[in-house]
LUMDRENVO-996683 format. One line per field, with one value per atom (N, C-alpha, C): residue number from 0; residue in three letters; x negated, y, z. Coordinates in pm, 1 decimal, always signed. Atoms other than C-alpha are relative to their C-alpha. Layout:
BEGIN
pos = NUM ... $
code = ALA ... $
c1 = X ... $
c2 = Y ... $
c3 = Z ... $
//
This chain:
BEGIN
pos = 0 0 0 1 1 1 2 2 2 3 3 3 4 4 4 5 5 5 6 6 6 7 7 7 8 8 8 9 9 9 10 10 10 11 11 11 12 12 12 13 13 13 14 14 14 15 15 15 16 16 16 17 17 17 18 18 18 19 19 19 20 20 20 21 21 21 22 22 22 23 23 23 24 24 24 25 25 25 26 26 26 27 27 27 28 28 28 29 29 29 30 30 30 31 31 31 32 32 32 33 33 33 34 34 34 35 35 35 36 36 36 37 37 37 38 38 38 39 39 39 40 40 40 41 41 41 42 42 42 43 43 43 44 44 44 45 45 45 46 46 46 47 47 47 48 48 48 49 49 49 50 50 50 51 51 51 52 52 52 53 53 53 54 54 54 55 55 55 56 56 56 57 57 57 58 58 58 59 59 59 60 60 60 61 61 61 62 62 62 63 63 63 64 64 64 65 65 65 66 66 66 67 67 67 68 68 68 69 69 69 70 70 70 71 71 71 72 72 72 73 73 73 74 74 74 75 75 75 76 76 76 77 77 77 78 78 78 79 79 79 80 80 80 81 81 81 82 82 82 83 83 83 84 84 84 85 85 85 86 86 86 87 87 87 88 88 88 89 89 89 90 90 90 91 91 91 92 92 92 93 93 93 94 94 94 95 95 95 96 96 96 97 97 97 98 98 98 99 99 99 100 100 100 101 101 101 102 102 102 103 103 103 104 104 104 105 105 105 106 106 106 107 107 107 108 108 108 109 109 109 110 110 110 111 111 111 112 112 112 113 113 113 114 114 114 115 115 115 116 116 116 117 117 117 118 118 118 119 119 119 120 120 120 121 121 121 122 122 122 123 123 123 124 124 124 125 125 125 126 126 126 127 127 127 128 128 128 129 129 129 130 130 130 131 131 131 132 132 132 133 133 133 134 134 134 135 135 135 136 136 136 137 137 137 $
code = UNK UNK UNK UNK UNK UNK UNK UNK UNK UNK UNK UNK UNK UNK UNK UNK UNK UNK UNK UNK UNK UNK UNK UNK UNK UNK UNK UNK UNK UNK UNK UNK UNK UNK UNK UNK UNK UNK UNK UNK UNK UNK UNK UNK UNK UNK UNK UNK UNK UNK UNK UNK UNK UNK UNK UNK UNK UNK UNK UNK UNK UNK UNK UNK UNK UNK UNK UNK UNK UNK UNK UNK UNK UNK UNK UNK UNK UNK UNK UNK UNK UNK UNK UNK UNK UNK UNK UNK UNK UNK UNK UNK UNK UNK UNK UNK UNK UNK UNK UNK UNK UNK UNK UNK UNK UNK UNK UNK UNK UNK UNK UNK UNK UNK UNK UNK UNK UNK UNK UNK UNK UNK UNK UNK UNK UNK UNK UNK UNK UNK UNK UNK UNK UNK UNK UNK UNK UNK UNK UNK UNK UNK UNK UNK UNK UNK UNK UNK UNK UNK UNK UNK UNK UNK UNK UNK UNK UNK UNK UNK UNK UNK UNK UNK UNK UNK UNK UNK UNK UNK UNK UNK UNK UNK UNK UNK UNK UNK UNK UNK UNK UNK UNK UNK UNK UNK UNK UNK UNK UNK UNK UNK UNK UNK UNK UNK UNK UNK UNK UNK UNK UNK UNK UNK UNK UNK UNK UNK UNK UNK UNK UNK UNK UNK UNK UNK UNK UNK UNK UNK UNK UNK UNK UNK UNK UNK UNK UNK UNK UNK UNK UNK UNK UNK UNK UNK UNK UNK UNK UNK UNK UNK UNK UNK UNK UNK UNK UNK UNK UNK UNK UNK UNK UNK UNK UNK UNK UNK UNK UNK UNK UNK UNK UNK UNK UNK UNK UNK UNK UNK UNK UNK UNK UNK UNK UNK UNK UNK UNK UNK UNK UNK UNK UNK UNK UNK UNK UNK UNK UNK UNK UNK UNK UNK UNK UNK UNK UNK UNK UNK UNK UNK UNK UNK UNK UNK UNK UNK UNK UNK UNK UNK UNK UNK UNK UNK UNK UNK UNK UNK UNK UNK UNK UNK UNK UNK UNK UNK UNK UNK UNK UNK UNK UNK UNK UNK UNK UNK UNK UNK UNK UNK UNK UNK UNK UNK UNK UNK UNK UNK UNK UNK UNK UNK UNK UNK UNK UNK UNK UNK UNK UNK UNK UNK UNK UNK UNK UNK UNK UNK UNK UNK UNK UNK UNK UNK UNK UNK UNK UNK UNK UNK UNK UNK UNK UNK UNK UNK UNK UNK UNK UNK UNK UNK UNK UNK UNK UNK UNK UNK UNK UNK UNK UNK UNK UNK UNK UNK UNK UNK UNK UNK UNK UNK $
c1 = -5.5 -1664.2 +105.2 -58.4 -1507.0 -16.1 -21.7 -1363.4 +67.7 -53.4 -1317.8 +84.2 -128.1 -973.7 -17.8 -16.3 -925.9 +4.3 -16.3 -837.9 -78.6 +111.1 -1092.2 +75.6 -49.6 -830.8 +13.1 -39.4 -677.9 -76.1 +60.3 -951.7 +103.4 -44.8 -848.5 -52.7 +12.6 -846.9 -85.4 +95.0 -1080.4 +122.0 -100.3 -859.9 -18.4 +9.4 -860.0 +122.8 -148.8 -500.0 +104.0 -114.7 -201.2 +93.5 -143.5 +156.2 +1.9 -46.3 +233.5 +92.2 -146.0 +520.1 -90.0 +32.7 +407.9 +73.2 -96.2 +541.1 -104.5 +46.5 +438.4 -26.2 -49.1 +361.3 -38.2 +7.3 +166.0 -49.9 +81.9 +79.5 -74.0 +77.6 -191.0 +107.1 -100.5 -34.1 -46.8 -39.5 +67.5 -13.9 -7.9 +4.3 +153.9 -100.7 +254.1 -67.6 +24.9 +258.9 +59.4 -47.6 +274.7 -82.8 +25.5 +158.5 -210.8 +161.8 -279.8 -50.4 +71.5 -282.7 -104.8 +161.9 -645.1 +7.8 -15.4 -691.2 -123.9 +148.1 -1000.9 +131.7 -57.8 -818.7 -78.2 +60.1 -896.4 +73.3 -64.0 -811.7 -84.4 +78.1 -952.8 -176.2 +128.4 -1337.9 -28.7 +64.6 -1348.7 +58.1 -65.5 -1331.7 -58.6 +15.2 -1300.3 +120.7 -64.1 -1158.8 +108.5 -96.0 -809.6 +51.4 -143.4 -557.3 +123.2 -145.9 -165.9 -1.4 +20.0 -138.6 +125.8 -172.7 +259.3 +36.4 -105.7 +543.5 +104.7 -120.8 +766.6 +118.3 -121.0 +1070.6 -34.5 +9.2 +1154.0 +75.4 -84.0 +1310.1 +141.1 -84.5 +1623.9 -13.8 +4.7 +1583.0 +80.3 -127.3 +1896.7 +101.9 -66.8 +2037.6 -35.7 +68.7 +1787.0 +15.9 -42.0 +1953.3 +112.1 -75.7 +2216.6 -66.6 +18.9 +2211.9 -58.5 +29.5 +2197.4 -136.7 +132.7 +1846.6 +20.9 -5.7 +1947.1 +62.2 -62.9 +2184.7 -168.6 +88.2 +1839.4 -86.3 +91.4 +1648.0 +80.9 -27.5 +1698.7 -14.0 -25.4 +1813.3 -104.2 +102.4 +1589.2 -168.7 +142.7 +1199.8 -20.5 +69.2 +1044.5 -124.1 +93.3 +844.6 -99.8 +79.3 +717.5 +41.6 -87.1 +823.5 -85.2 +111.1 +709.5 +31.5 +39.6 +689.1 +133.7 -53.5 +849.5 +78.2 -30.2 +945.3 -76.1 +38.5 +872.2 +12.3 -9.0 +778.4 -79.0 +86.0 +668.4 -99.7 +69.5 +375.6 -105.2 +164.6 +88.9 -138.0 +91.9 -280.4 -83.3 +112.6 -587.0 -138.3 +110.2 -919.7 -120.5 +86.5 -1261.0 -115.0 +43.8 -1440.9 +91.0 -87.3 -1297.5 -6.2 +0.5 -1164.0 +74.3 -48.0 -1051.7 +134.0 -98.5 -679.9 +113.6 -162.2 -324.4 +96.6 -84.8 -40.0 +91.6 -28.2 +119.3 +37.8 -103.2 +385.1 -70.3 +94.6 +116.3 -57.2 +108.3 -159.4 -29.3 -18.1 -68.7 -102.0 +182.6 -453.0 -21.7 +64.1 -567.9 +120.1 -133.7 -242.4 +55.4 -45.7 -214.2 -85.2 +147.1 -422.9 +77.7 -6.0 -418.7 -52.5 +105.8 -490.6 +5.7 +15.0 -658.3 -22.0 +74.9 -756.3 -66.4 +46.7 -962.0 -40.8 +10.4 -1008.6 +154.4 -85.1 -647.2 +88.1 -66.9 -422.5 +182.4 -108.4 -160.9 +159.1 -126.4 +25.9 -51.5 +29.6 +44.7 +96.4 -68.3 +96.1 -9.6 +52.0 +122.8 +16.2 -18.0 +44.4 +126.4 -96.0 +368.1 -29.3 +26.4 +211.2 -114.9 +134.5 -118.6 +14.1 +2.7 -190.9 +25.4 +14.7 -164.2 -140.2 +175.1 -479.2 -82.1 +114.3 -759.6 +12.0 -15.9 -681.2 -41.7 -60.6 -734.5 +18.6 -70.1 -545.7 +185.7 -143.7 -165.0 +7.2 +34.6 -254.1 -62.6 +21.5 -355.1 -161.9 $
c2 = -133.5 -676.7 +1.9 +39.3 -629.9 +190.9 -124.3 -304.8 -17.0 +31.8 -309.6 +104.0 -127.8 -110.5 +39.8 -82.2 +75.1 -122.1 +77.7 -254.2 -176.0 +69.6 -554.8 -123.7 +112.7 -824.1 +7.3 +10.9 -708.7 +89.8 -13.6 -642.9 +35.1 -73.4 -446.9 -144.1 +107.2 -691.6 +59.3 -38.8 -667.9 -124.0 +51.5 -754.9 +31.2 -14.4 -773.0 +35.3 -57.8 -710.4 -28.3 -59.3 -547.6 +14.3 -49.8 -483.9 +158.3 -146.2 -100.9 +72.1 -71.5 +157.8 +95.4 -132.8 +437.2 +129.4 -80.2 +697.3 +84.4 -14.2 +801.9 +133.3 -125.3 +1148.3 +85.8 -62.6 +1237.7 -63.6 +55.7 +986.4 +76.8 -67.3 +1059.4 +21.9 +7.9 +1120.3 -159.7 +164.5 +763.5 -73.3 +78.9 +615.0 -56.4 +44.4 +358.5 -73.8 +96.5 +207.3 -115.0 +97.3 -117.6 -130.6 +112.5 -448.1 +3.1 -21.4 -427.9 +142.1 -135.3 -34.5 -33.4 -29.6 +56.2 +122.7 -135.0 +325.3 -36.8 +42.5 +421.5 +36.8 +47.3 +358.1 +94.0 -86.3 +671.5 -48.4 +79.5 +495.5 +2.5 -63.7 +687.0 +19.1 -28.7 +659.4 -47.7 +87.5 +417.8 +60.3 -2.7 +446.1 -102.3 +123.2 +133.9 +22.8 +47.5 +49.2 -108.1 +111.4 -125.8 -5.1 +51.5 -298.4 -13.1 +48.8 -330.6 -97.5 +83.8 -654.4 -75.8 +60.9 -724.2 +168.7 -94.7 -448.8 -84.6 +44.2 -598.5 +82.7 -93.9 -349.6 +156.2 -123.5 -8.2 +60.8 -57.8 +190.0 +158.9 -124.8 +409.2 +126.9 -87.2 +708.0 +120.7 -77.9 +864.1 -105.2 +92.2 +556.2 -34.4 -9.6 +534.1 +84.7 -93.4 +827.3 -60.3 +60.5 +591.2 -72.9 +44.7 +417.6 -142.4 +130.1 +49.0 +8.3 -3.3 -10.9 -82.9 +72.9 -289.6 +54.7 -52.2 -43.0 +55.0 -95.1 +129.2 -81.4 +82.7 -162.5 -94.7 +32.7 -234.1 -181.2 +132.0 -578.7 -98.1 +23.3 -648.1 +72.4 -47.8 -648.4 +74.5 -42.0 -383.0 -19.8 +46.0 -427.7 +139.2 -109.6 -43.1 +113.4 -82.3 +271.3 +156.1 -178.9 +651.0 +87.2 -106.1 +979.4 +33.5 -38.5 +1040.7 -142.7 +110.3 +665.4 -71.4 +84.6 +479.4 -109.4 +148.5 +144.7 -90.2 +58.3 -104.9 -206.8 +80.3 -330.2 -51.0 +35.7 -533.4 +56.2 -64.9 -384.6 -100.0 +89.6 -568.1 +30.4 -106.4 -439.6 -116.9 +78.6 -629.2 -39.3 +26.4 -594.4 +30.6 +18.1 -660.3 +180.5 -123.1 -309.5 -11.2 +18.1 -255.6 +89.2 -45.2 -159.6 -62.0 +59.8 -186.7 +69.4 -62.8 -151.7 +144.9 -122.0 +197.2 +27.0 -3.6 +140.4 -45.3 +76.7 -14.2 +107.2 -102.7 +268.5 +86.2 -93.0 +560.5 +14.9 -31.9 +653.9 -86.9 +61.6 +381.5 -70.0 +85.0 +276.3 +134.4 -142.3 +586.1 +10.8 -15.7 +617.8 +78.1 -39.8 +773.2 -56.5 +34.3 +695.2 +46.0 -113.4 +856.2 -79.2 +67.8 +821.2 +151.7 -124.5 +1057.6 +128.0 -88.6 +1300.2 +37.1 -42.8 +1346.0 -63.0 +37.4 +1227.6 -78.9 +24.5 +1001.5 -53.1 +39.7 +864.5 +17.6 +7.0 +856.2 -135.6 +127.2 +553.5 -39.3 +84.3 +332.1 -147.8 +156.6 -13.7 -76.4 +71.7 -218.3 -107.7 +195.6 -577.1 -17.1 +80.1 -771.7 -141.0 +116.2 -1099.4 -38.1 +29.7 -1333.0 -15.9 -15.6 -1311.0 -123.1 +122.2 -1528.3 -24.0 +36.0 -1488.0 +168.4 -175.0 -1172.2 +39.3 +2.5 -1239.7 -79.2 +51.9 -1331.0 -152.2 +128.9 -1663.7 -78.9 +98.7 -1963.7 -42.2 $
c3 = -53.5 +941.6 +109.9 -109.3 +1303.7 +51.8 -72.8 +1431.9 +133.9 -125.9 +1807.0 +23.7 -44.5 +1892.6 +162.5 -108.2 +2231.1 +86.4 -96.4 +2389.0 -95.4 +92.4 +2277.8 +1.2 +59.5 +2297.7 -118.0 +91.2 +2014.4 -129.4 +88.4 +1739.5 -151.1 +101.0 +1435.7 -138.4 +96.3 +1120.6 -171.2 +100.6 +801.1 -125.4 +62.4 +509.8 -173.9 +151.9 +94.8 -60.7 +60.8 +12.9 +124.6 -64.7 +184.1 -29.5 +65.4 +122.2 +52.3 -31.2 +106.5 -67.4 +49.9 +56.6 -76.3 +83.0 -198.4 -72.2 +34.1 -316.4 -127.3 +145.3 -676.6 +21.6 +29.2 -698.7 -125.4 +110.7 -1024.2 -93.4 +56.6 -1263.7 -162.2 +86.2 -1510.7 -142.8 +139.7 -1920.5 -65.8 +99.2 -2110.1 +129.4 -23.5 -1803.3 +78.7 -94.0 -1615.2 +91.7 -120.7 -1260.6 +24.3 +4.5 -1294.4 +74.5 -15.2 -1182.9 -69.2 +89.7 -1308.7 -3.6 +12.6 -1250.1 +123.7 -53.9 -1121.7 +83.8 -84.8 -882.6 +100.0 -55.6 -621.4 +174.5 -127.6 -283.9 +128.3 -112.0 +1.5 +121.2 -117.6 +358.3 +139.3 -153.6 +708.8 -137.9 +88.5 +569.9 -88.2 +86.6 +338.2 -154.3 +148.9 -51.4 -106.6 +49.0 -235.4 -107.2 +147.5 -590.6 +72.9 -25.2 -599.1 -108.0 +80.1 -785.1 +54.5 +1.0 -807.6 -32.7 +36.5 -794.5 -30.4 +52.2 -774.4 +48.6 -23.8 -764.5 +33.4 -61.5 -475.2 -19.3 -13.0 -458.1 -22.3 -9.5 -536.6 +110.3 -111.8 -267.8 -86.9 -1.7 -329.7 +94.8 -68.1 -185.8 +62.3 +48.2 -265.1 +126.4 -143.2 -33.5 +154.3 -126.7 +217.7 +131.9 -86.2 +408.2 +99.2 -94.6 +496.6 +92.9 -89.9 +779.0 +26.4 +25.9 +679.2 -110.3 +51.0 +591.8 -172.2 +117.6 +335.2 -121.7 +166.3 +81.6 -42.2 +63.6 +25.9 -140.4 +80.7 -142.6 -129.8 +124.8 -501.9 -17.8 -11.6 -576.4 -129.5 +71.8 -866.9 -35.7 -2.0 -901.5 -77.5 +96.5 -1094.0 -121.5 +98.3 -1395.3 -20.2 +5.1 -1366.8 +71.5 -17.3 -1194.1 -49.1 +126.9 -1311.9 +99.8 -74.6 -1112.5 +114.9 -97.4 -748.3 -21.8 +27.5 -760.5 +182.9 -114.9 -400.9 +10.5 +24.2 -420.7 +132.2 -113.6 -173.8 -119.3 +87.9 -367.8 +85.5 -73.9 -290.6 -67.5 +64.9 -325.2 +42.6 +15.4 -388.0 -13.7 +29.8 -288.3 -15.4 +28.2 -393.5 +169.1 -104.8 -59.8 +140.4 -99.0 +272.0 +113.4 -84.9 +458.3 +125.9 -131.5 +847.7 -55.1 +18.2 +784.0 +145.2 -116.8 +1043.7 -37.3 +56.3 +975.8 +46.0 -32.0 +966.1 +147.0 -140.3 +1258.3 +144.4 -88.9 +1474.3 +41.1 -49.6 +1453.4 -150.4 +136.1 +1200.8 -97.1 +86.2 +1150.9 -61.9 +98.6 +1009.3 -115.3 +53.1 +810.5 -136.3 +108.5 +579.3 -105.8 +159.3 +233.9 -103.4 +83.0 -73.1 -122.3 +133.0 -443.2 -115.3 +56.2 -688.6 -148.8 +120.5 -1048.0 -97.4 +34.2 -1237.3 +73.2 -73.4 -961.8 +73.7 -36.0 -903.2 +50.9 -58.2 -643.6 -20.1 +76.9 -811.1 +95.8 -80.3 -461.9 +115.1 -169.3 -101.2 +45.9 -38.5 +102.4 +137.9 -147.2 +424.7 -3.8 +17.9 +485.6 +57.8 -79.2 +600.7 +8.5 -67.4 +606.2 -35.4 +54.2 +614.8 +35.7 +2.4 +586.6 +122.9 -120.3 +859.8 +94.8 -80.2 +1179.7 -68.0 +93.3 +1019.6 -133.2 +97.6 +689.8 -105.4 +82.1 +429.8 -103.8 +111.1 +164.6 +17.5 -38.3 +146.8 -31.5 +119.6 -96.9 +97.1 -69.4 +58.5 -40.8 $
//
């Protein structure tokens, strides 16, 4: 799948998993966000089933106001985080979707995900694989 951007050198990339920042906002009851949570992945038009597939870092948010980017980020990995919690994780979708990253081109770099009907986070992509590849894994 091949989305031609505004300028046709640089073709928009079709990709299976992403790194993204999230920000928790209502998870369902008993559940936790962890590492294997399921969710249906809303991203410009597309809606495709995903997975959490790692929980890289949580973000302080309470520190993040400072100035130095690095007090913000928590020095150990999470094993789960729970409601109004911002995490930056990798997602894992089964068929290949046209995604970029946020800072690049907002529109397509922004999603949502849901479970049950109800909107459990909001997110943006901060990394994809490298060009020719669309997965992080070798």
């Amino acid at each position: 799948m091949l989305i031609m951007s505004l300028h046709a050198a640089n073709p928009i990339g079709a990709f299976t998993e992403f790194n993204a920042q999230l920000q928790i906002l209502e998870l369902l009851d008993n559940a936790i966000f962890t590492a294997g949570y399921k969710a249906v992945l809303h991203i410009h038009s597309v809606v495709e089933e995903c997975e959490i597939v790692d929980l890289i870092e949580e973000i302080d948010m309470k520190k993040a106001k400072v100035t130095d980017p690095k007090k913000k980020k928590s020095k150990r990995k999470p094993l789960f985080v729970k409601n109004g919690a911002v995490v930056v994780c990798r997602v894992q979708v089964t068929n290949l979707i046209c995604i970029e990253k946020f800072s690049d081109f907002p529109q397509l770099g922004r999603f949502t995900l849901r479970t049950e009907g109800k909107t459990i986070a909001v997110g943006k992509v901060v990394d994809v694989p490298p060009v020719g590849r669309s997965t992080f894994s070798a």
